[in-house]
C-alpha positions as CSV (number, residue, x, y, z in Angstrom):
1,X,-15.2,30.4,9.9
2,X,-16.6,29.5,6.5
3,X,-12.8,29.6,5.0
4,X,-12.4,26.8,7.9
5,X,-15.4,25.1,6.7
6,X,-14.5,25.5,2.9
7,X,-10.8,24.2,3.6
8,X,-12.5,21.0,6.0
9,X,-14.6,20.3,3.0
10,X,-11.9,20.4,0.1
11,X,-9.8,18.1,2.9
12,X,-12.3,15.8,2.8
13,X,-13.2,15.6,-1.0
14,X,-9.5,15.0,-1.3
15,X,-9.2,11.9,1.0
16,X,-12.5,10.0,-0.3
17,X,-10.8,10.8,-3.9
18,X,-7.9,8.7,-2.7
19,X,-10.1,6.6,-1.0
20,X,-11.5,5.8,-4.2
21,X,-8.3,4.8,-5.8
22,X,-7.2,2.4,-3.3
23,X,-8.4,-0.8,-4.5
24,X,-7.1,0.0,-8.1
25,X,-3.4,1.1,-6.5
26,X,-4.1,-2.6,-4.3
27,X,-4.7,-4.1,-7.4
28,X,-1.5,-2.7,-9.1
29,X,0.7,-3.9,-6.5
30,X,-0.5,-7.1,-6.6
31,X,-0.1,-7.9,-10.0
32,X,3.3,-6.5,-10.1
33,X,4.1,-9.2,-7.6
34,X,2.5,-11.5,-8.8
35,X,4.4,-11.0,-12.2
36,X,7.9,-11.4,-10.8
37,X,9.5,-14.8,-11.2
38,X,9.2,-17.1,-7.8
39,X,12.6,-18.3,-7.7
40,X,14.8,-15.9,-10.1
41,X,16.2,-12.1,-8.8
42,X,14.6,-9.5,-10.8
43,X,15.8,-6.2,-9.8
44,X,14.1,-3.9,-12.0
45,X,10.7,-5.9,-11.0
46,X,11.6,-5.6,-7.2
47,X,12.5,-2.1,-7.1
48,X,9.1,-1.4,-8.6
49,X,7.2,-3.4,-6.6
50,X,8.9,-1.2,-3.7
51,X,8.4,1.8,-5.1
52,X,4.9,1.2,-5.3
53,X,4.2,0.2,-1.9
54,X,6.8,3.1,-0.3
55,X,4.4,5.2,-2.4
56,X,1.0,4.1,-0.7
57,X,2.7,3.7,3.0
58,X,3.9,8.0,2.4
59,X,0.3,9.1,0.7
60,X,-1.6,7.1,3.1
61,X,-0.7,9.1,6.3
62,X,-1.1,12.3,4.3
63,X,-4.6,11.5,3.3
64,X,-5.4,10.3,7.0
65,X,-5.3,6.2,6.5
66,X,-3.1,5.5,9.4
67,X,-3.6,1.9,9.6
68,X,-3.0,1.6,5.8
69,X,0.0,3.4,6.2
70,X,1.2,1.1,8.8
71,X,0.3,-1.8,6.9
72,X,2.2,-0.5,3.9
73,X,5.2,0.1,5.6
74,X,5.5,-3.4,6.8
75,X,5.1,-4.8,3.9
76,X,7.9,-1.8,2.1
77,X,10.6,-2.9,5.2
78,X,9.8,-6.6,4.5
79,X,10.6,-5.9,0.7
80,X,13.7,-3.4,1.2
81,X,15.4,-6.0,2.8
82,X,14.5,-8.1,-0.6
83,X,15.8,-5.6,-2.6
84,X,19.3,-4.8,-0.4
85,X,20.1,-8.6,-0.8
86,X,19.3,-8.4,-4.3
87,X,17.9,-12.4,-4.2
88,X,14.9,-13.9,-4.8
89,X,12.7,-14.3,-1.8
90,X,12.5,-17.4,-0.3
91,X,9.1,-19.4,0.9
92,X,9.1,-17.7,3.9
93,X,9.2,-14.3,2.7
94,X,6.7,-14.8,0.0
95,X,4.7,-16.1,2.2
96,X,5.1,-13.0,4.5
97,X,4.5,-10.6,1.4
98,X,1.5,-12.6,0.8
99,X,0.4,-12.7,4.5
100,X,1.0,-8.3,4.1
101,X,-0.9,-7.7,0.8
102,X,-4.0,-10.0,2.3
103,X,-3.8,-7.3,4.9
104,X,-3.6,-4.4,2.6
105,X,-6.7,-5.4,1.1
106,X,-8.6,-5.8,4.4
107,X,-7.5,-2.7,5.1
108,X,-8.7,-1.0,2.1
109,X,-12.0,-3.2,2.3
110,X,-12.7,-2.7,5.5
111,X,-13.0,1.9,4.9
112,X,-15.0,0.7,2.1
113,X,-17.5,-0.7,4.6
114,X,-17.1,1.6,7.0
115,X,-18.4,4.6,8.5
116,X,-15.3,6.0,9.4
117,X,-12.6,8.1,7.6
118,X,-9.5,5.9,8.8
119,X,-8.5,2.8,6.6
């Protein structure tokens, strides 16, 4: 039982450490969008932005932020279709991947001022 215990507890240490990192990973993303050009394709800028956020919607489930995950993969499908076209978005879909990262960070605000483990 206390191999159990030990394992629950290492579990656990590991999910607030990401826990802890989410509002700097947020913050990332964010400013990755925010530093590619509104109405010009940037491919390299795009792809990263994607790669980022495939990267949170994967880690989140394995750390046990469902709804984060969720969120994050929304928003990844919303930008892979970006990326297949290989155009810059247009109003709408900025203002989609803006409506998406707002919810990111409610997400990731709201575990920070919760009880609960889920994000």
């Amino acid at each position: 039982m206390a191999d159990l215990a030990d394992m629950q507890a290492k579990l656990k240490n590991l999910s607030d450490s990401y826990a802890a990192q989410l509002p700097e990973k947020i913050r990332q993303i964010e400013q990755a969008w925010s530093q590619l050009p509104p109405d010009e394709w940037d491919e390299e800028g795009f792809q990263t932005l994607h790669r980022m956020v495939h990267s949170l919607t994967g880690s989140g489930k394995t750390f046990g932020f469902a709804l984060l995950s969720d969120v994050a993969r929304k928003l990844e499908e919303h930008l892979k279709q970006i990326v297949w076209v290989k155009a810059a978005p247009d109003e709408a879909q900025r203002k989609r991947i803006h409506v998406l990262l707002s919810e990111l960070r409610q997400v990731v605000s709201h575990r920070d001022t919760s009880t609960g483990d889920q994000a």
